[in-house]
C-alpha positions as a Markdown table, in Angstrom:
| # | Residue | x | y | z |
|---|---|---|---|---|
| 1 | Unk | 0.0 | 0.0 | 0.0 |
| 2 | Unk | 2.8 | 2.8 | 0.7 |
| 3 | Unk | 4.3 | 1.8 | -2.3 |
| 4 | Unk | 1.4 | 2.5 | -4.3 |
| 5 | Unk | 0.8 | 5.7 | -2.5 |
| 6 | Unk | 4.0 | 6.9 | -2.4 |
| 7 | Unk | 4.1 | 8.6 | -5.8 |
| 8 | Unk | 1.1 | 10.8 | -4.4 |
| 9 | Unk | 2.9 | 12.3 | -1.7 |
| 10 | Unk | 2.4 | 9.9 | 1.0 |
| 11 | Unk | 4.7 | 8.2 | 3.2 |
| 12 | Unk | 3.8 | 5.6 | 5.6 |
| 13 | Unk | 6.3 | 5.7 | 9.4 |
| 14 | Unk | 5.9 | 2.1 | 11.4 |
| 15 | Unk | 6.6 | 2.2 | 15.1 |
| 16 | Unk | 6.6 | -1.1 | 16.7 |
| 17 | Unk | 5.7 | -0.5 | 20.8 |
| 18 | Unk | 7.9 | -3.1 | 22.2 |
| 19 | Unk | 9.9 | -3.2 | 25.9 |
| 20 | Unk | 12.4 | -5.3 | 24.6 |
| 21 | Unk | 13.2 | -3.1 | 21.4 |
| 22 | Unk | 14.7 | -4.5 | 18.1 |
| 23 | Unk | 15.1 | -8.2 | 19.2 |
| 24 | Unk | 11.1 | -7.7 | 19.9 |
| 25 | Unk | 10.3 | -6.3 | 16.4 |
| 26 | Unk | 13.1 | -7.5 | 14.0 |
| 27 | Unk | 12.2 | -10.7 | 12.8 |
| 28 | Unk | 8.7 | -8.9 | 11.6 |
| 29 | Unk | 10.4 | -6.3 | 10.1 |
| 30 | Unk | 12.9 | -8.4 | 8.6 |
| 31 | Unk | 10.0 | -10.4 | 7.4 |
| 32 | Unk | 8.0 | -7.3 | 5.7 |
| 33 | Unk | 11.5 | -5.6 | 4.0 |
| 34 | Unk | 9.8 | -2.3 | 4.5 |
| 35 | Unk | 10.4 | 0.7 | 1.9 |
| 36 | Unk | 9.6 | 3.2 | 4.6 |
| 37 | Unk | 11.0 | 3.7 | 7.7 |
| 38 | Unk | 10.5 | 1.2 | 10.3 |
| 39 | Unk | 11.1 | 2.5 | 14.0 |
| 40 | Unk | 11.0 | 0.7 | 17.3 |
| 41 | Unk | 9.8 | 2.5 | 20.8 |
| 42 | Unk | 11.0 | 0.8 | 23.7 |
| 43 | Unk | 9.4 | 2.7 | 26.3 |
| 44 | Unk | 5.7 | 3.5 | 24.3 |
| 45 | Unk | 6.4 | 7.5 | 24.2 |
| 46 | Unk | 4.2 | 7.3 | 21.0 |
| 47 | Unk | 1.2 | 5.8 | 22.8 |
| 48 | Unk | 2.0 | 8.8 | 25.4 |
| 49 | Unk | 2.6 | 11.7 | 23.1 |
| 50 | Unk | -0.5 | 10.3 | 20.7 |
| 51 | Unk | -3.0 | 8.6 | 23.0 |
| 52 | Unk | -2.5 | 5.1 | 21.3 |
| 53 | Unk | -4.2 | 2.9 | 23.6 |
| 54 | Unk | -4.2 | -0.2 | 21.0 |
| 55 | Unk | -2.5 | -1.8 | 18.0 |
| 56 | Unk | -2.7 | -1.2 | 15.4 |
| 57 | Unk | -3.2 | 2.5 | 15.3 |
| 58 | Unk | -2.9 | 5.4 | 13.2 |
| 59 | Unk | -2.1 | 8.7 | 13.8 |
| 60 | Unk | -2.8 | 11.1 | 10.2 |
| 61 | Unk | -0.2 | 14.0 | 9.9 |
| 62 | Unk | -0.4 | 16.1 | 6.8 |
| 63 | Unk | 2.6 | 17.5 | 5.0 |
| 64 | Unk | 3.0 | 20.8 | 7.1 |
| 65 | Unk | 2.9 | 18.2 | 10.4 |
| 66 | Unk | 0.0 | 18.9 | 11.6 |
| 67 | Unk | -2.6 | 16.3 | 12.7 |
| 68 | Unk | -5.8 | 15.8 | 10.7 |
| 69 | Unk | -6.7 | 12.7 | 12.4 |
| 70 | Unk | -5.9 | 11.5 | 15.8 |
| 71 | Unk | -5.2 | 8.1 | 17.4 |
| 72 | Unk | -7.7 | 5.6 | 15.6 |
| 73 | Unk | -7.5 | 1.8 | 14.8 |
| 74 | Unk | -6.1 | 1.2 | 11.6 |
| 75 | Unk | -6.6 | -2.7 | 10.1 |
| 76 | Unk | -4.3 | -3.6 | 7.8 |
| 77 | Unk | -5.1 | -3.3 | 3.9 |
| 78 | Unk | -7.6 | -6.1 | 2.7 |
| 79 | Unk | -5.3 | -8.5 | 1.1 |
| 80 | Unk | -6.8 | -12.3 | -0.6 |
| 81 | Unk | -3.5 | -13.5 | 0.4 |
| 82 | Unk | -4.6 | -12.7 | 4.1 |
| 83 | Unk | -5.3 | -15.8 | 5.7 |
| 84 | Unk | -8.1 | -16.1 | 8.2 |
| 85 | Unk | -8.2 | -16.5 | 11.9 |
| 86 | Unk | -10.6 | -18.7 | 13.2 |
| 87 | Unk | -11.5 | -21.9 | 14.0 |
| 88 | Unk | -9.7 | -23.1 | 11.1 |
| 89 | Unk | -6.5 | -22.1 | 12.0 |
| 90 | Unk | -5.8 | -25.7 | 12.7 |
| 91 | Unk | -3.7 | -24.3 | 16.0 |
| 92 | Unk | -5.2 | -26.4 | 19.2 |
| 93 | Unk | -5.2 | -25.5 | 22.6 |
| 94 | Unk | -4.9 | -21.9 | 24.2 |
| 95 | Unk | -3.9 | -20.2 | 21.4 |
| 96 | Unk | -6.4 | -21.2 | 19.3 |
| 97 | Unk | -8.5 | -20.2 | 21.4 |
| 98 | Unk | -6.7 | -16.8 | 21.4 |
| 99 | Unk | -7.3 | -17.1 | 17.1 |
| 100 | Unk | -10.7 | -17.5 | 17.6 |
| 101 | Unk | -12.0 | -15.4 | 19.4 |
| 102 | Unk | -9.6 | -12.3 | 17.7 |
| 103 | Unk | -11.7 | -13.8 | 14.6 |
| 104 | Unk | -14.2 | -12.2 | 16.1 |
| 105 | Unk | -13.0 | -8.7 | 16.1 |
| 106 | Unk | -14.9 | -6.1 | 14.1 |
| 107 | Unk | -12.6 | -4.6 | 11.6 |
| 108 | Unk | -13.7 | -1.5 | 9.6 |
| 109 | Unk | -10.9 | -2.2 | 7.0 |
| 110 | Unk | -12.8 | -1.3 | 4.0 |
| 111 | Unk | -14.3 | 2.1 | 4.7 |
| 112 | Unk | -11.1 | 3.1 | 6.6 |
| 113 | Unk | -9.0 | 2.2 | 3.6 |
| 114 | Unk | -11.3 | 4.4 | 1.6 |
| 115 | Unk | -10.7 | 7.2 | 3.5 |
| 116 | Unk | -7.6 | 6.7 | 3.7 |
| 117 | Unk | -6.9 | 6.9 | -0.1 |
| 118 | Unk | -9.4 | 9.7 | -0.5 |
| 119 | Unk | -7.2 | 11.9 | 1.9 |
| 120 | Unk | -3.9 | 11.1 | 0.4 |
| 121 | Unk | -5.8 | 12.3 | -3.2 |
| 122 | Unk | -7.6 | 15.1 | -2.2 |
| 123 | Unk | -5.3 | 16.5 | 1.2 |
| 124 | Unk | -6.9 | 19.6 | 3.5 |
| 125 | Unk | -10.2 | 18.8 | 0.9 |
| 126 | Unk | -10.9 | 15.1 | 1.5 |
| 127 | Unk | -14.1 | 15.4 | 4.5 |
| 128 | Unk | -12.0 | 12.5 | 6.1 |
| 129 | Unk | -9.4 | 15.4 | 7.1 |
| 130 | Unk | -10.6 | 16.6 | 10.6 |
| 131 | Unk | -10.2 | 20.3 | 11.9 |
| 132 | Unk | -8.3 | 21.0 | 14.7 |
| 133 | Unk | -11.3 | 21.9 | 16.5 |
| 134 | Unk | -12.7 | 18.1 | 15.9 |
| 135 | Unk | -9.1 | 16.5 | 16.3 |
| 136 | Unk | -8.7 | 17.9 | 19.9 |
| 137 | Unk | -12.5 | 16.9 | 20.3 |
| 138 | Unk | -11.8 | 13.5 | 19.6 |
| 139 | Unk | -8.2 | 13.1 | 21.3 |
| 140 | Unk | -8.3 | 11.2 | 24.3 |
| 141 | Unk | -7.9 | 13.6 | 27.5 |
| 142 | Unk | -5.6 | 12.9 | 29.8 |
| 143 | Unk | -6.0 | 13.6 | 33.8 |
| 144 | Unk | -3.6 | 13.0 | 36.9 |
| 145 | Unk | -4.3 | 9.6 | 36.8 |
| 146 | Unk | -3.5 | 9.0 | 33.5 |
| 147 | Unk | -0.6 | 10.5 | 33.5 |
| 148 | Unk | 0.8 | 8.6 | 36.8 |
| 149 | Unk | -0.1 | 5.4 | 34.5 |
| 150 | Unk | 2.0 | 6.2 | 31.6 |
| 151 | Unk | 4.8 | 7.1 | 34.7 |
| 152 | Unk | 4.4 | 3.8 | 36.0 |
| 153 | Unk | 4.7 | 2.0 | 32.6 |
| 154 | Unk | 7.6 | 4.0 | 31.6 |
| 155 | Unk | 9.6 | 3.0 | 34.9 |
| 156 | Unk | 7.9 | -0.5 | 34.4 |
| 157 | Unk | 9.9 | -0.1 | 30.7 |
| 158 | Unk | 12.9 | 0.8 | 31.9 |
| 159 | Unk | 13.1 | -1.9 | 34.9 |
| 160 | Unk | 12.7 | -4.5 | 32.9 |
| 161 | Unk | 15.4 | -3.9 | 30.7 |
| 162 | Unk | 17.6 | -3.7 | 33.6 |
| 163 | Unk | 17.0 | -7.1 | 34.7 |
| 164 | Unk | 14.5 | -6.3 | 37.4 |
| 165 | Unk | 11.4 | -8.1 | 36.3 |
| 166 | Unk | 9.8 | -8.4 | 39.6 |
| 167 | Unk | 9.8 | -5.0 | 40.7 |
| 168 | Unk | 9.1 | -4.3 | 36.7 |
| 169 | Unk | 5.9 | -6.3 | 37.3 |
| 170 | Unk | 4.7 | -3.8 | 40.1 |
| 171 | Unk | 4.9 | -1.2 | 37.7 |
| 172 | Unk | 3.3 | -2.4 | 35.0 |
| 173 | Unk | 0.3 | -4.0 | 37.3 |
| 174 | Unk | -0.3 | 0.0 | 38.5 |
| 175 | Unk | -0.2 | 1.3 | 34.9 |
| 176 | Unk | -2.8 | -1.1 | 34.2 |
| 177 | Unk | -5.0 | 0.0 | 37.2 |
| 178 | Unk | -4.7 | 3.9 | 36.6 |
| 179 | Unk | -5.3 | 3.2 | 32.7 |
| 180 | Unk | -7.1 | 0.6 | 32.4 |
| 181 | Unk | -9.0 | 0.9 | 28.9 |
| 182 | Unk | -4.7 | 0.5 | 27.3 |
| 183 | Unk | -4.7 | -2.8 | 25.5 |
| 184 | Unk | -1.1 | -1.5 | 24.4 |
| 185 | Unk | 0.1 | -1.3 | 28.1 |
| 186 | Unk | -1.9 | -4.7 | 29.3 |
| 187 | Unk | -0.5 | -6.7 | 26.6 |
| 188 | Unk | 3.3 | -5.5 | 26.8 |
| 189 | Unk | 3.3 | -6.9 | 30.0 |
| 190 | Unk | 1.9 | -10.3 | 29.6 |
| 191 | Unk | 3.9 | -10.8 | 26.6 |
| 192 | Unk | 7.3 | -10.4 | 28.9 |
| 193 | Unk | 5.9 | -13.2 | 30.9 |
| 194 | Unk | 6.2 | -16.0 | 29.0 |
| 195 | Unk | 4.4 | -19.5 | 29.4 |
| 196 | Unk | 5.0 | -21.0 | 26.2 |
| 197 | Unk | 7.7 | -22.1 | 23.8 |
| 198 | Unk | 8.3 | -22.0 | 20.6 |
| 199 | Unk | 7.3 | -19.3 | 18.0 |
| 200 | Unk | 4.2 | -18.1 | 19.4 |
| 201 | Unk | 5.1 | -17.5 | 23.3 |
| 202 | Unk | 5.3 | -13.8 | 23.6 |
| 203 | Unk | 2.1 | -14.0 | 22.5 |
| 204 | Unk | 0.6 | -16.8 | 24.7 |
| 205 | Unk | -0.2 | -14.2 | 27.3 |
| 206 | Unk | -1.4 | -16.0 | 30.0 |
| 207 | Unk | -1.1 | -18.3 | 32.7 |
| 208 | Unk | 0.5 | -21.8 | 32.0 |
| 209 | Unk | -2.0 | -24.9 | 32.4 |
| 210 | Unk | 1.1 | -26.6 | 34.6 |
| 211 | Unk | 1.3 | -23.2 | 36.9 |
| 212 | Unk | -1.5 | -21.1 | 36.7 |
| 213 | Unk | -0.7 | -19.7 | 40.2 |
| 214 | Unk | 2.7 | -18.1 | 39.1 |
| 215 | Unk | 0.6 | -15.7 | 36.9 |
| 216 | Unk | 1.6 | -12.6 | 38.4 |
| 217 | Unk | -1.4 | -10.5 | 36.6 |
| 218 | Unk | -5.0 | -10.3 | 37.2 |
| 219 | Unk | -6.1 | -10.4 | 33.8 |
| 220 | Unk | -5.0 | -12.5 | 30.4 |
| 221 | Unk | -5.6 | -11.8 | 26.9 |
| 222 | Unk | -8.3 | -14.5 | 26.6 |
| 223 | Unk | -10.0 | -13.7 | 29.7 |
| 224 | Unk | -10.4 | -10.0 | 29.2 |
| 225 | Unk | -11.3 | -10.3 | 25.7 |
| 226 | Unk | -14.1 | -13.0 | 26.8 |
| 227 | Unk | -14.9 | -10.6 | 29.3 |
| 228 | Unk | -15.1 | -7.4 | 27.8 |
| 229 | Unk | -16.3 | -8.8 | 24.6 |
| 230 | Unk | -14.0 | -8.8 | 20.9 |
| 231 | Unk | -16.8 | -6.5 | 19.7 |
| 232 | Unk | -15.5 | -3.8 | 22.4 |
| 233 | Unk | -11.7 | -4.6 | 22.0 |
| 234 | Unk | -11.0 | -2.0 | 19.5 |
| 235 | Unk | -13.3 | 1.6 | 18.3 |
| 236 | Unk | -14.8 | 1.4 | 15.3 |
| 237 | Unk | -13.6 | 3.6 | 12.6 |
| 238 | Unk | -15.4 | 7.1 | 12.4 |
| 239 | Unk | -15.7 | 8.9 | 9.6 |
C-alpha cells in the first residue's frame, strides 16, 4: 500500500511499541523488508505523546505536520492472500482459542481504507481530514491519573530492561489499574511473561496450564477479551 501511494505524496512511518526493542520487532520487520522507515519504541512514548491505547493504530499528519486525524484503529489493507483466523486455524489448545475469538473482532478495513486513499488524493479537501477543533475533540484527555499510569509504565519499561522483572511487574500492574481501557500497556506486559515455547510464546499471554498460580497478573488476553467482549476490543472507525 505505501508503495502504491507513495508517488502521491504519502509516506507511511511504522513504530513497533515493544519493551524489549529490536530483538522484539526484528524478525517482523525483517519479514515485511519495508520501503519506509520502520522504527522501534522501547518505552511506548508514542502511545504517550499520541494517546495510542491499542494496535494497530494510526495517527494522520499532513505535509506541514499537523494532525488531521488522531489516534484511531487502523486494520491492515484487505489482502486475498490474508489468511483467516478462526476456528480453522488448525492451532489447538490456548492459542487457538486466542485465534478465535480475535476472529471475532470487528474490523472496519474497507471504509477506513477508503478514507484513507481519499485523503492522500484530495489533502486539506478530503471530508475524512478533521479540523483541529474536531481533532482535539476526539483526542483522548488525559487527567492525573492518567498520567501517573503512563509514569508507572515508563519505569515498568525501563526496569525491565535492567534485569529487574519483579519489581518491573509492580509497575506495569499500577499502569494497568490507573489506565485501564490501554490494550497496548496490558499486553506489553503479559507478553514479557512467558508460558510458552516456541514461535508463538510472547504471545501466549497468559497463565501456564502446569502453573496457573505463578501468573503474576489479574487479567490474560483471553480472559479479558471473553470478558469485555471482541466487539469492544478496539473503536470502530469514524468517519
Amino acid at each position: 500500500m505505501r508503495d502504491e501511494l507513495h508517488p502521491q505524496g504519502f509516506e507511511l512511518v511504522t513504530v513497533g511499541l515493544d519493551t524489549l526493542g529490536a530483538e522484539g520487532c526484528r524478525a517482523f520487520i525483517e519479514a515485511a523488508k519495508p520501503k519506509h522507515p520502520s522504527l522501534v519504541d522501547r518505552h511506548h512514548l508514542l502511545a504517550r505523546l499520541f494517546g495510542v491505547v491499542n494496535i494497530p493504530s494510526s495517527v494522520w499528519i499532513d505535509e506541514s505536520g499537523t494532525i488531521v486525524r488522531p489516534a484511531e484503529a487502523a486494520p491492515a489493507p484487505p489482502s486475498d492472500g490474508m489468511p483467516k483466523l478462526g476456528s480453522g486455524s488448525g492451532i489447538p489448545g490456548r492459542f487457538g482459542e486466542m485465534l478465535q475469538e480475535a476472529a471475532k473482532i470487528p474490523a472496519d478495513t474497507d471504509a477506513y481504507h477508503l478514507a484513507l486513499r481519499d485523503w492522500v488524493e484530495k489533502g486539506a479537501a478530503s471530508r475524512f481530514a478533521l479540523s483541529p477543533e474536531e481533532v482535539i475533540e476526539r483526542s483522548r484527555p488525559r487527567d492525573a491519573n492518567v498520567s501517573l499510569g503512563h509514569a508507572h509504565f515508563e519505569l515498568a519499561s525501563h526496569l525491565e530492561l535492567e534485569g529487574h522483572h519483579e519489581a518491573a511487574v509492580r509497575h506495569f500492574r499500577e499502569a494497568h489499574r490507573l489506565v485501564p481501557d490501554s490494550w497496548s500497556f496490558r499486553r506489553q506486559a503479559w507478553s514479557l511473561e512467558g508460558g510458552a515455547e516456541g514461535p508463538f510464546a510472547r504471545f501466549w499471554q497468559g497463565p501456564s496450564e502446569e502453573d496457573p498460580e505463578a501468573w503474576p497478573y489479574e487479567g490474560d488476553w483471553l480472559s479479558d477479551i471473553r470478558e469485555e467482549g471482541p466487539e469492544n476490543y478496539a473503536e470502530r472507525f469514524e468517519p
